[in-house]
VOGU-202193 format. One record per residue (C-alpha): x, z, y. Coordinates in steps of 0.1 Angstrom, whole numbers, plus 5000, padded with zeros to 4 digits. Layout:
BEGIN
{px = X, pz = Z, py = Y}
...
***
This chain:
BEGIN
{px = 9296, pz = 9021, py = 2919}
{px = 9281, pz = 9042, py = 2894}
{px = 9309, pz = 9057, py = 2869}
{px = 9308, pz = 9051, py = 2831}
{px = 9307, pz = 9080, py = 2805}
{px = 9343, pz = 9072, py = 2802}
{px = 9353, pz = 9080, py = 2840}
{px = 9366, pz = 9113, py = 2848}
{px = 9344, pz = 9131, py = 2870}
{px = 9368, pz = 9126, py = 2901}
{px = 9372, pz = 9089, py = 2901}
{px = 9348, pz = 9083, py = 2926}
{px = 9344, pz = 9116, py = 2947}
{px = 9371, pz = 9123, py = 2969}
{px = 9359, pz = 9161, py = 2969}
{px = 9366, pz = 9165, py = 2935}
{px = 9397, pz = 9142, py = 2937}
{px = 9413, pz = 9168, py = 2958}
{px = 9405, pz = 9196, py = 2938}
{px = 9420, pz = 9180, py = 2900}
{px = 9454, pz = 9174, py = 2928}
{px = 9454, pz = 9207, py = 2930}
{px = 9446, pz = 9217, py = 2896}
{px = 9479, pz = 9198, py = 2888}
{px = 9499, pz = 9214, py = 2915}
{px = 9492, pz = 9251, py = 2911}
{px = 9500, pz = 9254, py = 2871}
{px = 9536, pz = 9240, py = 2877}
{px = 9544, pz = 9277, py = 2890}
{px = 9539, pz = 9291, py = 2857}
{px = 9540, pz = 9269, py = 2829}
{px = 9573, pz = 9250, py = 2824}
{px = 9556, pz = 9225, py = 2806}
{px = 9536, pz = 9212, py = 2830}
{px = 9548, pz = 9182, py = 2856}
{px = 9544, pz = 9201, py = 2883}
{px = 9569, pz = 9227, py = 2877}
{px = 9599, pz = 9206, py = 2887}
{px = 9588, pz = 9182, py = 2914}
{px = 9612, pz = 9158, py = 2930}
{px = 9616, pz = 9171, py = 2966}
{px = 9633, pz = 9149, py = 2989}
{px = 9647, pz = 9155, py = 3027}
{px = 9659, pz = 9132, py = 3055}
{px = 9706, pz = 9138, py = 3053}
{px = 9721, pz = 9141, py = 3083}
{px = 9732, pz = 9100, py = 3082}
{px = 9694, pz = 9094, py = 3084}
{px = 9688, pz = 9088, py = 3047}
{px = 9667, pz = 9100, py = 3023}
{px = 9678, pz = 9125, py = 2995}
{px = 9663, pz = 9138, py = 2967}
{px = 9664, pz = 9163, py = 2941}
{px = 9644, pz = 9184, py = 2915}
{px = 9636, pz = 9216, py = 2922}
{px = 9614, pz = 9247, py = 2907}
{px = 9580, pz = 9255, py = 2923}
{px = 9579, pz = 9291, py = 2926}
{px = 9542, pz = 9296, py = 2944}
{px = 9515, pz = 9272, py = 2953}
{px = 9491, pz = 9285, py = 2979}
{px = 9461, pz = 9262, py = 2978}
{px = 9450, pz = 9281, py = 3013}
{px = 9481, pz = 9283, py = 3029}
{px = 9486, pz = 9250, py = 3022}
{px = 9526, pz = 9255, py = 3012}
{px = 9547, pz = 9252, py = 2980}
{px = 9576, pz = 9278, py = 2975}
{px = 9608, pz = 9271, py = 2965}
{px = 9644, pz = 9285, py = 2962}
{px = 9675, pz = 9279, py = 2974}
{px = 9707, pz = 9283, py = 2980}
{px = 9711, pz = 9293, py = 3018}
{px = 9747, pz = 9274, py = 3015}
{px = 9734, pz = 9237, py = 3002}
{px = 9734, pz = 9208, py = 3020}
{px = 9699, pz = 9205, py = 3025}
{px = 9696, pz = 9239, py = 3044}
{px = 9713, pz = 9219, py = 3071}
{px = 9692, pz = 9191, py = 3065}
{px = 9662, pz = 9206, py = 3072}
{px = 9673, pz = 9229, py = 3100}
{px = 9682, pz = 9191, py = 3113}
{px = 9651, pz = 9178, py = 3105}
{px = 9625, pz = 9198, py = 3080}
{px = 9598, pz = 9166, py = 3072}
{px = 9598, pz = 9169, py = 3036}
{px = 9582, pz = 9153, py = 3009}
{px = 9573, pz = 9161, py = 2976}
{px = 9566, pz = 9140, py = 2944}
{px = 9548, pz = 9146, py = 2911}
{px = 9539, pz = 9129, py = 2886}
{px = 9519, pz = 9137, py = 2856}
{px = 9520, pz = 9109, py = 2825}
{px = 9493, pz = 9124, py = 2802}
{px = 9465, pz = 9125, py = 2832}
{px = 9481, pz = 9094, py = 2848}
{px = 9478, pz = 9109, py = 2879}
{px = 9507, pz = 9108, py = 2910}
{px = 9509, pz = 9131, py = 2937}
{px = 9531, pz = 9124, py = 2972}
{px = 9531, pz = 9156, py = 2995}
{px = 9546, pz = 9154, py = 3035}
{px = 9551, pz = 9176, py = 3052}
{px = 9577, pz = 9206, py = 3070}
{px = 9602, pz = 9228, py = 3051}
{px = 9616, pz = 9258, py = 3065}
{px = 9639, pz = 9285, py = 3054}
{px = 9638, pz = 9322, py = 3052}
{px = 9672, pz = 9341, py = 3033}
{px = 9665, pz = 9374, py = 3053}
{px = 9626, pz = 9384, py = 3052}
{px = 9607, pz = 9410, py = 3032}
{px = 9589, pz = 9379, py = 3011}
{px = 9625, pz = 9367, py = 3002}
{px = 9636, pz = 9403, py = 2987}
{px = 9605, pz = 9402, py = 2973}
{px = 9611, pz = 9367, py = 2951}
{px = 9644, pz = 9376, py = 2950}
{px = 9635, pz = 9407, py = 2932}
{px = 9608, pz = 9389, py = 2908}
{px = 9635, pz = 9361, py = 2893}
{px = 9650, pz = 9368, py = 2864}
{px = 9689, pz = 9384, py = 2863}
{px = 9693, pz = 9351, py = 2843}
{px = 9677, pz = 9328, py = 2874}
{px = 9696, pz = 9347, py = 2902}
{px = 9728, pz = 9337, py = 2883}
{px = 9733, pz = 9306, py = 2900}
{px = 9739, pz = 9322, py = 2930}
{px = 9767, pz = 9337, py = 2921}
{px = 9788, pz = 9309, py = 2928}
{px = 9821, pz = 9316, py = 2944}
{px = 9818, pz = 9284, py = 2966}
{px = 9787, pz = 9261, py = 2982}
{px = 9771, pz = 9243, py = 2965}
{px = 9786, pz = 9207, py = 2965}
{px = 9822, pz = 9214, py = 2970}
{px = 9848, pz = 9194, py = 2956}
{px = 9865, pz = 9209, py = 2922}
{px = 9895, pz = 9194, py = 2906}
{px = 9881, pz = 9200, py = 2874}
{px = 9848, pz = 9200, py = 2857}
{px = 9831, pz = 9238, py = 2863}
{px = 9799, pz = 9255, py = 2869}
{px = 9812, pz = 9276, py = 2903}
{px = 9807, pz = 9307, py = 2887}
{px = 9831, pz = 9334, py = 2884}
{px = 9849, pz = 9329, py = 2849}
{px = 9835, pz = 9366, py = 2834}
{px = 9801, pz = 9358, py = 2843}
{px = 9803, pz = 9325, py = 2824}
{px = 9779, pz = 9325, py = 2793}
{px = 9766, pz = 9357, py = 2803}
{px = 9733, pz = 9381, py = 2816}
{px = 9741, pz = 9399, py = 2850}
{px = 9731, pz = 9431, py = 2856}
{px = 9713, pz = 9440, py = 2891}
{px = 9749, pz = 9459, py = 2901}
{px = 9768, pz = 9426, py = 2895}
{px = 9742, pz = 9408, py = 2916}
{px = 9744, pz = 9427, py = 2952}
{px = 9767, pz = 9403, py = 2964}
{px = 9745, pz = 9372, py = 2956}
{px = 9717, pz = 9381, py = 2973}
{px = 9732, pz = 9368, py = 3002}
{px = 9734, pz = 9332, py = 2993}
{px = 9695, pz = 9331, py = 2986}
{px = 9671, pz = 9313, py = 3004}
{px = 9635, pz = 9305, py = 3002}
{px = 9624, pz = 9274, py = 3010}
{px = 9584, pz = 9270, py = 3021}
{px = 9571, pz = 9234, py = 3019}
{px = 9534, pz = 9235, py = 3048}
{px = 9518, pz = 9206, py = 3034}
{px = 9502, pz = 9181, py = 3057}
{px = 9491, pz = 9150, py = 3038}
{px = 9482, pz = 9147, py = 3001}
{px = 9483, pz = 9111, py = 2985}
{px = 9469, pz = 9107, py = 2952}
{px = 9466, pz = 9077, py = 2926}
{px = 9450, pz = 9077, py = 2897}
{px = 9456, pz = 9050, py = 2871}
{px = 9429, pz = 9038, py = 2851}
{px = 9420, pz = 9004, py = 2830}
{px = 9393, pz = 8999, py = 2843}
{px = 9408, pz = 8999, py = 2882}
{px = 9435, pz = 9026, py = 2902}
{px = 9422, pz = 9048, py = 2927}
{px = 9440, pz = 9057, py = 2954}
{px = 9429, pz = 9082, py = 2981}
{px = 9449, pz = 9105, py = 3010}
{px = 9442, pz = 9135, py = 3030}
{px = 9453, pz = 9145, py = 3062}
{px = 9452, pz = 9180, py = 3078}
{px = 9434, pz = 9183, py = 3112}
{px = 9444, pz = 9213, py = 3130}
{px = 9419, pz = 9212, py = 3157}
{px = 9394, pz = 9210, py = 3128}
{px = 9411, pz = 9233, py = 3106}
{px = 9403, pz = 9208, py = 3080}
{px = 9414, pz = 9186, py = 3056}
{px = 9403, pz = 9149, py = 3064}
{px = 9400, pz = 9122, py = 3032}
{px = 9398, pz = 9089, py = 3028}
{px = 9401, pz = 9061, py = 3000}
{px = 9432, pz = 9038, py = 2997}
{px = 9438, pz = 9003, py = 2981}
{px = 9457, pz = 9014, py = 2952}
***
């Protein structure tokens, strides 16, 4: 099918198809405006059902093939994905119409060099979260935000955040399929690509939208 002057340059190559998915990945880290920034990332709970949440991309390693996020290393879904780490990932971007679903395994570092090292490069104001006196997901009796009452409203300093360090946790998503649809007037495309590791390579194919 030969594509109109209205097609984007992707809707029939699955080459370049893979490369706009990751051009909407890879700005999330950066740019809280974009989609990709807070991706719905979802886990398999320990009754065998699916749970989901929004979380912050940190990195995107086009390479590598992984997403960073982080954690706290007392959630439920540390457990969870000690358990069982398949993972999937969702994003969705309205303005270039364009879904992305990511599988693949999660694991967890909270006591490596890279962790200090994102640990170091959040904000005082990011890292206040972790301050909570108690897991994440414990029952209150009241409304609260599980942080220590003087911290409330306020900017720690790196002195008053020692202790927290030890409830932080990266999370690294290895990706291992990548399904995209594209929604158009004219007609949806859909497409996936699997990772080969005897190949080394990604593998793609179209999809019935």
């Amino acid at each position: 099918m030969t594509a109109s002057i209205e097609d984007p340059n992707f809707y029939n190559d699955l080459d370049l198809s893979f490369a706009k998915a990751w051009d909407l990945i890879e700005p999330g880290v950066n740019k809280r405006a974009s989609p990709a920034h807070t991706p719905v990332v979802g886990t398999i709970g320990g009754d065998g059902a699916p749970q989901l949440r929004i979380m912050v991309l940190r990195e995107a390693d086009r390479v590598k093939r992984r997403l960073r996020f982080h954690t706290d290393v007392r959630s439920t879904k540390i457990h969870e994905i000690a358990s069982n780490g398949k993972t999937s990932v969702l994003m969705y971007d309205a303005a270039e119409k364009l879904q992305l679903r990511l599988w693949g395994e999660a694991r967890v570092h909270d006591d490596t060099t890279d962790v200090d090292k994102a640990w170091s490069s959040s904000t005082t104001f990011a890292r206040r979260c972790y301050m909570a006196e108690q897991p994440p997901a414990s029952p209150s009796q009241e409304p609260t935000s599980g942080l220590p009452s003087w911290i409330e409203g306020c900017q720690p300093e790196e002195m008053q955040l020692m202790d927290a360090r030890a409830n932080f946790a990266v999370l690294w998503f290895e990706i291992s399929s990548i399904e995209w649809l594209y929604l158009a007037n004219k007609g949806h495309r859909r497409a996936r690509w699997d990772w080969y590791d005897g190949t080394q390579s990604w593998l793609g194919r179209w999809l019935i939208p």
